[in-house]
N, CA, C and O of each residue as an XYZ file, in Angstrom:
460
protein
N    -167.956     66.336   -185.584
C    -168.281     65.118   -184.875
C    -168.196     65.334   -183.378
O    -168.173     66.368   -182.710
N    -168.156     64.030   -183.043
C    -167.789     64.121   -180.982
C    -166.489     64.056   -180.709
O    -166.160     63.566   -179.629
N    -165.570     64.492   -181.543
C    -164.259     64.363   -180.978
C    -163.775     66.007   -180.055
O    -163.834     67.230   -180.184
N    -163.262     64.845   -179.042
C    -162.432     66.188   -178.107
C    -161.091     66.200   -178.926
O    -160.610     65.242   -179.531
N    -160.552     67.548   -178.820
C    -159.699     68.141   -179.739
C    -158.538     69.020   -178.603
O    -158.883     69.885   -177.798
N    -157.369     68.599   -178.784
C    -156.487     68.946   -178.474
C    -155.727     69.879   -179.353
O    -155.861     69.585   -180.541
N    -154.980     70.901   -179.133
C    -154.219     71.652   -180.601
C    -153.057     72.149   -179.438
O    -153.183     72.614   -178.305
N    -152.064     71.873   -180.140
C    -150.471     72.409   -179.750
C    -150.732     73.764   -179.851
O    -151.580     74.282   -180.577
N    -149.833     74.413   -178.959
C    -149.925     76.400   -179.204
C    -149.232     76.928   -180.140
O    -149.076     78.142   -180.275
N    -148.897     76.309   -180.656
C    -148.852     76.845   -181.931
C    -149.526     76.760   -183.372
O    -149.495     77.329   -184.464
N    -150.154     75.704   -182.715
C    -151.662     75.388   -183.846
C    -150.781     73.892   -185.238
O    -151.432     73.142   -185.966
N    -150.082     73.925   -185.187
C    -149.014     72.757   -186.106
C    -149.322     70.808   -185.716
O    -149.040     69.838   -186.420
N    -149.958     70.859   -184.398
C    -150.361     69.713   -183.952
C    -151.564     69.550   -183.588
O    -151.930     70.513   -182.915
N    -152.340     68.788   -183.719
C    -153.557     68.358   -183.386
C    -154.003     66.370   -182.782
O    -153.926     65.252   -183.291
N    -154.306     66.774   -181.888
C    -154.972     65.179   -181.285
C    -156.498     64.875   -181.145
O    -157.294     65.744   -180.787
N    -156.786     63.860   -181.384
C    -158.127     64.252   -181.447
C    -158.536     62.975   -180.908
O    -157.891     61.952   -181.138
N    -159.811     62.996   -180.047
C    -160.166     61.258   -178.744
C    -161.911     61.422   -179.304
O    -162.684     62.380   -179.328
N    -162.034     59.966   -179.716
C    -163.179     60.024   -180.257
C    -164.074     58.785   -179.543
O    -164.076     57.853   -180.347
N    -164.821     58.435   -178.352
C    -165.359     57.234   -178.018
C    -166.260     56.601   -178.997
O    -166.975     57.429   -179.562
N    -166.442     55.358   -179.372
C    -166.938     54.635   -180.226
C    -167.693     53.323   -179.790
O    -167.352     52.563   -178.884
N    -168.786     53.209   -180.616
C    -169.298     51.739   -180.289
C    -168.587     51.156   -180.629
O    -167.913     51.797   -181.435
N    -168.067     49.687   -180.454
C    -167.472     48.718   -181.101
C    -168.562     47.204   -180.956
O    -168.890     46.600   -179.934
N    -168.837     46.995   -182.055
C    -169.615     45.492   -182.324
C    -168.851     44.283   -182.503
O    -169.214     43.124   -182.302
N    -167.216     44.922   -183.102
C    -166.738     43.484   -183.347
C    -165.183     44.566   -183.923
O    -164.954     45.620   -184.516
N    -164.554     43.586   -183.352
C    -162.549     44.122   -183.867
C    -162.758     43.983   -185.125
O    -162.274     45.018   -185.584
N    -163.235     43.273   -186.147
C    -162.797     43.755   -187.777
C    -163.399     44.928   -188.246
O    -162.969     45.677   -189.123
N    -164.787     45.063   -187.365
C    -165.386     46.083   -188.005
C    -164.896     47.245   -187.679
O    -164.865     48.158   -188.504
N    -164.360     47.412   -186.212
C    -164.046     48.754   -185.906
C    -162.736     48.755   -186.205
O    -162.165     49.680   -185.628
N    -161.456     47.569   -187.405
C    -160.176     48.303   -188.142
C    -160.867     48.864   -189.254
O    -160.391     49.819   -189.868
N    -162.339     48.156   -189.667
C    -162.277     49.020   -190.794
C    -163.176     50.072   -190.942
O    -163.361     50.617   -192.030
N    -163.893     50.474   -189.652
C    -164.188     51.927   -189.465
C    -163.008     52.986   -189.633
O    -163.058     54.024   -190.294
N    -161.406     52.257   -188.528
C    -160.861     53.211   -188.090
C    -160.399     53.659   -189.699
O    -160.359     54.872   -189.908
N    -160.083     52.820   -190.735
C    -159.748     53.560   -192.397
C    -160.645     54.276   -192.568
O    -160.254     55.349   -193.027
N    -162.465     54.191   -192.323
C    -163.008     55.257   -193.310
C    -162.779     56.690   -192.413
O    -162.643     57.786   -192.956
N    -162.761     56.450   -190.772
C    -162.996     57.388   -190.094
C    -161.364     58.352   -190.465
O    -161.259     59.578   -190.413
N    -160.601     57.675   -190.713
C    -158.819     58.729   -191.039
C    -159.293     59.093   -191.890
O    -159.383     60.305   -191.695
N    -159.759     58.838   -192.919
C    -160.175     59.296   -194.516
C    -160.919     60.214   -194.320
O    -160.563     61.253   -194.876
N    -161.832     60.267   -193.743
C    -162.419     61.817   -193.060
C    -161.886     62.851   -192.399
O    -162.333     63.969   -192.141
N    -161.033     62.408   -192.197
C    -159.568     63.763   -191.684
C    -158.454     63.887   -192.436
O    -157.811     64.913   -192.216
N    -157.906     62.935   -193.501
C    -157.123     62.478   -193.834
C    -157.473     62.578   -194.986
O    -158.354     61.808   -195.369
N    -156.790     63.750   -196.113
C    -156.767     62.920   -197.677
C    -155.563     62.207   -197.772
O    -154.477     62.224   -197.193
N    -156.398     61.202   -199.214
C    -154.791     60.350   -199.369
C    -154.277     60.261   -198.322
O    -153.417     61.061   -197.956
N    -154.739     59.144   -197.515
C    -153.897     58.365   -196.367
C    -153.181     57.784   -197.077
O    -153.480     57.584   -198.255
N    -151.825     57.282   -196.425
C    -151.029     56.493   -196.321
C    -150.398     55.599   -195.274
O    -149.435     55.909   -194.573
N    -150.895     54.737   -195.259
C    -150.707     53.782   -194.263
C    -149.282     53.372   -194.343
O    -148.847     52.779   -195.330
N    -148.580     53.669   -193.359
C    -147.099     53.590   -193.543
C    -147.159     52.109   -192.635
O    -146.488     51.336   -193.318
N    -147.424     51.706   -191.980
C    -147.607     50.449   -190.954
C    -148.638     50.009   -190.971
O    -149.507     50.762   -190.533
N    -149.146     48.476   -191.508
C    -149.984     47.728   -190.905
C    -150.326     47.818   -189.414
O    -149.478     47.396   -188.628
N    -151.801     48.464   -188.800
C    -152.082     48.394   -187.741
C    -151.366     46.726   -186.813
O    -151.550     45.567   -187.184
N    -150.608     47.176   -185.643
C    -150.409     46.239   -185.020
C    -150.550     46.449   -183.692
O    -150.334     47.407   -182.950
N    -151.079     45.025   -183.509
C    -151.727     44.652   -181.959
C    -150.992     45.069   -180.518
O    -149.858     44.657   -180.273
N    -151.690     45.876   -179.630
C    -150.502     46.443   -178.482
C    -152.049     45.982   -177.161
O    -153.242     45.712   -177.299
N    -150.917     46.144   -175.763
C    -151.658     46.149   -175.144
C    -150.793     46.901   -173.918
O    -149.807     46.463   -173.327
N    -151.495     48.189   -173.731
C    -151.079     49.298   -172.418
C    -151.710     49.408   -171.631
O    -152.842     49.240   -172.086
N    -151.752     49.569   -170.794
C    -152.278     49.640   -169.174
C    -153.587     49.116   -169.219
O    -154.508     49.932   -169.234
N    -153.872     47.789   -169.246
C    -154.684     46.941   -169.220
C    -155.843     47.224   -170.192
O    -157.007     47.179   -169.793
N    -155.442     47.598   -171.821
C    -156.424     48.046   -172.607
C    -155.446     47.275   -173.953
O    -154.277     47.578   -174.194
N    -156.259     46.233   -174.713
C    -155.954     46.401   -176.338
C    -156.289     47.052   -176.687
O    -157.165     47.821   -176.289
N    -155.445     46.990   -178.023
C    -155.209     48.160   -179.089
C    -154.900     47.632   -180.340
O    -154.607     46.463   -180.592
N    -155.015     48.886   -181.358
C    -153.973     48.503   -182.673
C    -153.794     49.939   -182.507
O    -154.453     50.758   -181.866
N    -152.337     50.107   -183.521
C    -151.539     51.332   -183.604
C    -151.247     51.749   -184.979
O    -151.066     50.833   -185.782
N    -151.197     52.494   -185.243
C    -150.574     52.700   -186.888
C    -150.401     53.725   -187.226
O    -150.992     54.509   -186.483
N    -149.529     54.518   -188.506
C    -149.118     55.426   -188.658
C    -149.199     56.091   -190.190
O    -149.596     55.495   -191.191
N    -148.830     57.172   -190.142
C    -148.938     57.190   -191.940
C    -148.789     58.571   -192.507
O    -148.132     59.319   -191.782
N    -149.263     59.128   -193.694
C    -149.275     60.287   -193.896
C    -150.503     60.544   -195.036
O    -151.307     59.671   -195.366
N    -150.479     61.911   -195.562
C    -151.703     62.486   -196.378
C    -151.240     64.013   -195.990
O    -150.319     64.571   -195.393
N    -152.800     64.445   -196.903
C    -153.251     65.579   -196.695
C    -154.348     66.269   -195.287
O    -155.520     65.946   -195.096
N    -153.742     67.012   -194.671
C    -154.759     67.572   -194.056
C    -155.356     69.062   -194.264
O    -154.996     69.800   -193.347
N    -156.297     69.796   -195.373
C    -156.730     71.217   -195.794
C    -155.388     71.489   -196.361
O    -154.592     72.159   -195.703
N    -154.940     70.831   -198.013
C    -153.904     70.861   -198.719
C    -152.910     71.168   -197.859
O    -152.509     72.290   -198.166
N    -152.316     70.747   -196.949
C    -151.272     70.779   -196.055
C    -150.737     69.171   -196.007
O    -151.474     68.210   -195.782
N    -149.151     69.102   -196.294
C    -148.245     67.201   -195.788
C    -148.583     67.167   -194.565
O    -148.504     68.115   -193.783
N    -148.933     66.205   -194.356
C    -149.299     65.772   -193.084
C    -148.830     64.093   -192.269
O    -149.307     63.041   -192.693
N    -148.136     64.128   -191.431
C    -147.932     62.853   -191.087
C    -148.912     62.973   -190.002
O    -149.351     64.015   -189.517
N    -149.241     61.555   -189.633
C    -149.891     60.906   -188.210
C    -150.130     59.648   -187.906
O    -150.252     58.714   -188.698
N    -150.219     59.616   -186.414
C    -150.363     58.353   -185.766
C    -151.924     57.880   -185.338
O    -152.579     58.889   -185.076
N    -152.558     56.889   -185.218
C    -153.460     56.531   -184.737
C    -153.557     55.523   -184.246
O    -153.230     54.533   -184.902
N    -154.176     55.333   -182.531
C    -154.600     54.247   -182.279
C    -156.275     54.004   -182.074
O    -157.223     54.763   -182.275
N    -156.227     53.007   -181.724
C    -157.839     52.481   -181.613
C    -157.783     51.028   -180.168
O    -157.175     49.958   -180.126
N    -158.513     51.555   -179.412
C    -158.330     50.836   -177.874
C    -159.620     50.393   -177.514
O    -160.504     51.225   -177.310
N    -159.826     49.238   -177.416
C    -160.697     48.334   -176.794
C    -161.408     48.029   -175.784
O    -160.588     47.427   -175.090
N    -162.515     48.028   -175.138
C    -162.536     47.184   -174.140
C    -164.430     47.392   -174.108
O    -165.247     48.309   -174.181
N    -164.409     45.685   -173.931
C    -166.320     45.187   -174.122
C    -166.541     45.952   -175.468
O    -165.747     46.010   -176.407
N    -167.795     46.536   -175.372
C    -168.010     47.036   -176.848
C    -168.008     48.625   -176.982
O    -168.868     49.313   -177.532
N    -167.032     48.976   -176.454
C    -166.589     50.844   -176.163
C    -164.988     50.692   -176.641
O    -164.226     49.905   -176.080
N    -164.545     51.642   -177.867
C    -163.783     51.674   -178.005
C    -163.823     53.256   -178.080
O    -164.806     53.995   -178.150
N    -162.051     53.659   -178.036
C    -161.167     55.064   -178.197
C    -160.612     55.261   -179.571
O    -159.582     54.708   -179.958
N    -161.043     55.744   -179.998
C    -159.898     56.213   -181.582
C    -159.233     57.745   -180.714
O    -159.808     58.583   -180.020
N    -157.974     57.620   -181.091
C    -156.959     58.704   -180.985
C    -156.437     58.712   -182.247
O    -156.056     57.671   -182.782
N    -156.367     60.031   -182.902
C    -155.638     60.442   -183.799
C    -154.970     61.615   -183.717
O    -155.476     62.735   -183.779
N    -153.520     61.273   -183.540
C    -152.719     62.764   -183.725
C    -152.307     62.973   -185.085
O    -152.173     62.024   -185.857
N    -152.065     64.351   -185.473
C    -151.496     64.535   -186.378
C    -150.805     66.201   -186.599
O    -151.251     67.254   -186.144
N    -149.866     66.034   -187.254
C    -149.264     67.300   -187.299
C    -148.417     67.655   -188.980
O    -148.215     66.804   -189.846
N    -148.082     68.985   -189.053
C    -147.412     69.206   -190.460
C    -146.107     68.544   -190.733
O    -145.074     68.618   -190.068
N    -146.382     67.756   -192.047
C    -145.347     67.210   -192.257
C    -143.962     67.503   -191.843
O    -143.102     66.682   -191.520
N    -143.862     68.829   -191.901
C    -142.270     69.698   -191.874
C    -141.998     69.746   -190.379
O    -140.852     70.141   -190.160
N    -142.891     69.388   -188.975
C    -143.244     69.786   -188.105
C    -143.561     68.414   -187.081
O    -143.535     68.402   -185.851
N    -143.758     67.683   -187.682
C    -144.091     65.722   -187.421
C    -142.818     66.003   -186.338
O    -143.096     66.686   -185.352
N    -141.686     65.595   -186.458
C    -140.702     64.993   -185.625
C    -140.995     65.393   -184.035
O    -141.128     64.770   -182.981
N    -141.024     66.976   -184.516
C    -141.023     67.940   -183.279
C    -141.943     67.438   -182.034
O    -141.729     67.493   -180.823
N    -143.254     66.832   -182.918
C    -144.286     66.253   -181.927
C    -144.424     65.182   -182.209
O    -145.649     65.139   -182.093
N    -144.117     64.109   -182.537
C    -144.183     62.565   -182.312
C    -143.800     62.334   -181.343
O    -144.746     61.771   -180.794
N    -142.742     62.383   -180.447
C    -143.007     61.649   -179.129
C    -143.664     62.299   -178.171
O    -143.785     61.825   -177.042
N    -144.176     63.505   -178.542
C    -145.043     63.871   -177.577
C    -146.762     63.421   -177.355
O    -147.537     63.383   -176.399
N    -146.832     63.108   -178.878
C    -148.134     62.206   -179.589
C    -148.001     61.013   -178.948
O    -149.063     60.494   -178.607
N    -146.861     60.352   -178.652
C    -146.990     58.622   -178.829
C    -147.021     58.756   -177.311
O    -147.627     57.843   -176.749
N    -146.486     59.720   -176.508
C    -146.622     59.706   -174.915
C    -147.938     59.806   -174.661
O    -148.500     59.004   -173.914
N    -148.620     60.888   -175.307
C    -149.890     60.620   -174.938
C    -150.959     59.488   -175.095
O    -151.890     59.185   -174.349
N    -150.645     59.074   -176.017
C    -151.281     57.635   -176.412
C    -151.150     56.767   -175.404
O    -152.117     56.270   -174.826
N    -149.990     56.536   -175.137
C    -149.169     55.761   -174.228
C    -149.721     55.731   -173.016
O    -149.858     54.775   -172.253
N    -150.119     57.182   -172.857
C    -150.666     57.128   -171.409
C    -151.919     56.808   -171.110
O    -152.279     56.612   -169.949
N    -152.862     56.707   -172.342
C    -154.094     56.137   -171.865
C    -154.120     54.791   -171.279
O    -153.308     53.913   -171.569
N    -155.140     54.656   -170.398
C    -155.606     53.786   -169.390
C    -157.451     53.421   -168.953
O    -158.393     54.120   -168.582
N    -157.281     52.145   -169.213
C    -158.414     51.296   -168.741
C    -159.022     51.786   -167.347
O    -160.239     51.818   -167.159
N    -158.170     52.131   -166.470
C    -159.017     51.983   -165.368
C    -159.703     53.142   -165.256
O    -160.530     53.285   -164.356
């Protein structure tokens, strides 16, 4: 696809920034399920996407786990708003290996910005 791709040096983490049309907020929560499912076997939605708003951009956030190329896999994803252009971010990393980079995942998220 068009995603820019980030990978930790050691290859165990991956982020991935995908720009998107958006026509309407229900449609693009329920893109963002088929679009994880395409990276993602057996998702698991550990959190109901919930509503955030960071540096002058909505969002929803959510988290979960699966398979990524028969590998446990946890990850986070958000999906960020604004007019009809949205961001899907999806990090994800090996289950055994998740902790190590979750707050380095959620910083980056964190740091995206509207302006």
């Amino acid at each position: 696809g068009d995603d820019l791709k980030v990978l930790s040096p050691d290859g165990k983490a991956i982020i991935l920034f995908r720009v998107i049309e958006v026509t309407s907020v229900p449609e693009a929560v329920q893109n963002l399920d088929t679009e994880v499912r395409k990276i993602i076997t057996n998702p698991k939605f550990e959190h109901k996407p919930q509503a955030v708003t960071m540096n002058n951009l909505t969002g929803l956030l959510s988290d979960g786990s699966g398979m990524v190329k028969n590998i446990k896999a946890k990850w986070l994803v958000g999906l960020f708003i604004r007019q009809n252009k949205g961001l899907r971010v999806l990090g994800f990393a090996n289950a055994d290996s998740f902790d190590t980079y979750k707050e380095a995942l959620k910083q980056i998220i964190n740091s995206i910005s509207g302006a």
